[in-house]
C-alpha positions in Angstrom: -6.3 -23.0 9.1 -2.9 -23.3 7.4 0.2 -21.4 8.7 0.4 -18.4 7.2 3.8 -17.4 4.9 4.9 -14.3 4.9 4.7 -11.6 2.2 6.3 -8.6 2.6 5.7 -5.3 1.5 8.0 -1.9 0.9 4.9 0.1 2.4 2.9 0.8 6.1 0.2 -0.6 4.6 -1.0 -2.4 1.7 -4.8 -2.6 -0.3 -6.4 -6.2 -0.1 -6.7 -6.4 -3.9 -3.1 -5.4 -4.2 -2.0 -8.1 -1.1 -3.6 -10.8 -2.9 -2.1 -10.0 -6.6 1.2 -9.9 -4.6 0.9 -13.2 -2.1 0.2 -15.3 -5.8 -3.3 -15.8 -4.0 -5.0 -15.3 -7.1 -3.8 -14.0 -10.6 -5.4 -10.7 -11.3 -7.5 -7.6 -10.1 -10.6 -8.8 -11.7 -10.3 -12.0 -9.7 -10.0 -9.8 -6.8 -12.9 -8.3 -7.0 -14.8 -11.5 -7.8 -13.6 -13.0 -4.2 -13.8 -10.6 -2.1 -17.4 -9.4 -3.3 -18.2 -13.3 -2.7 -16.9 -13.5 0.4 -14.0 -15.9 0.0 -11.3 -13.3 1.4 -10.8 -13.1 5.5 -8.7 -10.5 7.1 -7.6 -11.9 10.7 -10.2 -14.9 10.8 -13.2 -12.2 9.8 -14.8 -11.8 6.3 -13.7 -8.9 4.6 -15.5 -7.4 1.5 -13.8 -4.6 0.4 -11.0 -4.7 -2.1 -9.6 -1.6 -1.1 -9.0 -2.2 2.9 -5.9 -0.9 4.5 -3.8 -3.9 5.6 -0.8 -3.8 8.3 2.1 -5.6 9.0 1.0 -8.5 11.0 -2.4 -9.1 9.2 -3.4 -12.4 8.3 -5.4 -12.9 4.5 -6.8 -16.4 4.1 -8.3 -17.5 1.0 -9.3 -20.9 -0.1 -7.5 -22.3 2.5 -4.4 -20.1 2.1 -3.2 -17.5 4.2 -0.5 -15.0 4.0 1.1 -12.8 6.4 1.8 -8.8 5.8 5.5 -8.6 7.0 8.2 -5.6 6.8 10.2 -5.5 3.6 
């Protein structure tokens, strides 16, 4: 796993979908979907298949590799 940079967010929480979009993960919402319904999106080292999960500051997305941290603003 690759260290994770952080991406913060004006928010408590963020939606997966939306995290991604922001972290430059992937390039839109459609892509999103595609990812996670394929299984290519963890949330703290476990699989994670829905776009719309509640993330917190100090959650880890990885992706392809990539992985982003949800940090205060």
């Amino acid at each position: 796993m690759s260290d994770a940079f952080d991406v913060p967010i004006r928010d408590e929480s963020i939606r997966l979908g939306q995290f991604l979009k922001l972290a430059s993960l992937i390039e839109s919402g459609a892509e999103a979907k595609e990812v996670i319904a394929d299984g290519l999106v963890s949330v703290n080292g476990e699989v994670e298949e829905r776009r719309g999960r509640q993330l917190k500051v100090g959650d880890v997305v990885e992706i392809a590799g990539a992985s982003a941290r949800v940090a205060h603003e």
